[in-house]
C-alpha positions, 0 to 999 in steps of 0.5 A: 785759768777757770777765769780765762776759760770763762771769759773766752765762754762769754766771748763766744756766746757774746758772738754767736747771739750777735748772728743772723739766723741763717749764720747761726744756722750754718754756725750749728751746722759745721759745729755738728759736722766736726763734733760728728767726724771726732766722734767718727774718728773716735768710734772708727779707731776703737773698732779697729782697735776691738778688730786688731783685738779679736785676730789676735785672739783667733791667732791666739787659740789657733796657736793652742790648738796646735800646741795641744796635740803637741802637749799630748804628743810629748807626754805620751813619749815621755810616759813611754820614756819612763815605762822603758828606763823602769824596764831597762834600769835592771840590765847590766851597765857592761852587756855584751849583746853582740855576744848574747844575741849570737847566744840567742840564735845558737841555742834558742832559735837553732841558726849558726850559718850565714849570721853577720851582727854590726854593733853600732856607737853607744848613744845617750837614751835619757838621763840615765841610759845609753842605747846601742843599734845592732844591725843583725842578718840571718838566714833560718831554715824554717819560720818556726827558727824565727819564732824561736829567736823572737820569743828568746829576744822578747823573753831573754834576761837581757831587755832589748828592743826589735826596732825593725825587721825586714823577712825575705823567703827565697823557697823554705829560706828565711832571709832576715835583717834587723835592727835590735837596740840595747838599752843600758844603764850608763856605767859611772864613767860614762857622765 
């Protein structure tokens, strides 16, 4: 193979010293001008090469930083998730909040007329709790009745959570609905 190269070389060579020199010339010249469009072409796909490159890259990092608050958004519920099953973890599996939250407005806040307490489906709240939405309605003759059913529902022996409260005052009248949510462990059966 190297023969057949080398003879092709000689051949070659043979040819050009065989030209005039404006030939040789000219010979040179679209020589040049195709080694200089290989080199181009060459030179012209790294470029777009390195360019493809460097989007990627910008699409890349713009993707992390919309990923990091995402991350950050995460771990802060998940942080929150924990704080709350290592504070319901204790309640009891079977807990009639329908019945102690009639108790709390009876006894702590002093409030027995116009009450209505809708008990929604139990759902799953993490691996092992499940959450219960109560809707709760009452009406309270003085604000300080409503202090006093706040302060029992945050401090009571039974962890629940206020998730929304709307007051409507109609003269000395305290219209009050809220949303209260208790959170259980699931009881073995429930798996």
């Amino acid at each position: 193979m190297m023969d057949t190269l080398k003879t092709y070389i000689d051949k070659g060579m043979t040819w050009f010293y065989e030209l005039s020199q404006r030939e040789k010339f000219f010979v040179i010249l679209a020589a040049s001008i195709l080694i200089f469009m290989g080199i181009y072409t060459v030179a012209e796909d790294i470029v777009t090469k390195f360019d493809d490159q460097a989007k990627k890259l910008a699409a890349v990092e713009e993707s992390i930083k919309d990923i990091s608050p995402l991350i950050a958004g995460y771990e802060k519920l998940r942080n929150q998730q924990v704080a709350i099953e290592e504070r319901f973890k204790g309640a009891k599996p079977n807990f009639a909040v329908r019945s102690y939250l009639e108790t709390l407005l009876k006894e702590k806040a002093d409030i027995t007329s116009r009450v209505s307490i809708n008990t929604g489906t139990p759902d799953d709240f993490g691996d092992s709790l499940k959450r219960t939405l109560v809707k709760l309605r009452f009406s309270a003759d003085e604000p300080k009745q409503l202090t006093n059913f706040l302060k029992a529902l945050q401090n009571g022996s039974h962890p629940l959570l206020l998730s929304e409260i709307n007051i409507n005052k109609l003269g000395r009248r305290l219209d009050v609905s809220a949303e209260v949510q208790s959170i259980t462990p699931r009881a073995s059966d429930d798996s």
